[in-house]
C-alpha positions, 0 to 999 in steps of 0.5 A: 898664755899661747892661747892669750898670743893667738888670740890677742891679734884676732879677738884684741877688743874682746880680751880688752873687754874681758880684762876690763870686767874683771877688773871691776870683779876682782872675785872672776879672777880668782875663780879662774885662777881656781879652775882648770878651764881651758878658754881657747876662745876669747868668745866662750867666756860671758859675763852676765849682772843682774839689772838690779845689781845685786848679783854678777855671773860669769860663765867660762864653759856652756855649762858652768857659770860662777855667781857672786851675790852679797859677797860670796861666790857659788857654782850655778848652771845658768840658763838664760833666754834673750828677752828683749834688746835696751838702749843703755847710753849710746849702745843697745844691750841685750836683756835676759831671764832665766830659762824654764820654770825659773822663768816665772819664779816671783824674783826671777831677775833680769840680767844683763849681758856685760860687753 
């Protein structure tokens, strides 16, 4: 919680985007919940939704990310690399696929990072 309180008055539109996400995704709550991770930095927590909307990934450490897809949730290692930046709305959102051989697997999905 000290770290939310640190955080809170440099990182608060971040927190409040955090927040946001996992409101509409009740399941990264508990996934947080159940692991130990450490976020000391607001920064280090992505979350990532496949174009389609058939799969939604959050990432609390570099290594790690946690993937819902039809309703269960799965440890993964994703991987992604910036393909391209779209116009969704009034912003601009950045586009991803997967990284190395997954790249070119036929449903290889295209995901998008949440803001």
């Amino acid at each position: 919680m000290d770290g939310v309180k640190v955080w809170g008055v440099v990182a608060r539109e971040r927190l409040v985007e955090i927040a946001r996400d996992m409101r509409r995704y009740p399941w990264m709550v508990e996934v947080s919940r159940q692991r130990p991770v450490g976020i000391l930095n607001p920064y280090g927590a992505e979350a990532y939704v496949a174009k389609d909307g058939s799969e939604v990934c959050i990432s609390l450490t570099p290594l790690k990310a946690y993937c819902a897809l039809n309703g269960a949730v799965r440890e993964a290692r994703l991987e992604l690399v910036h393909i391209r930046l779209e116009a969704y709305e009034d912003r601009l959102r950045e586009v991803y696929r997967p990284k190395g051989l997954l790249a070119y697997a036929a449903a290889a999905r295209e995901y998008v990072r949440m803001p």
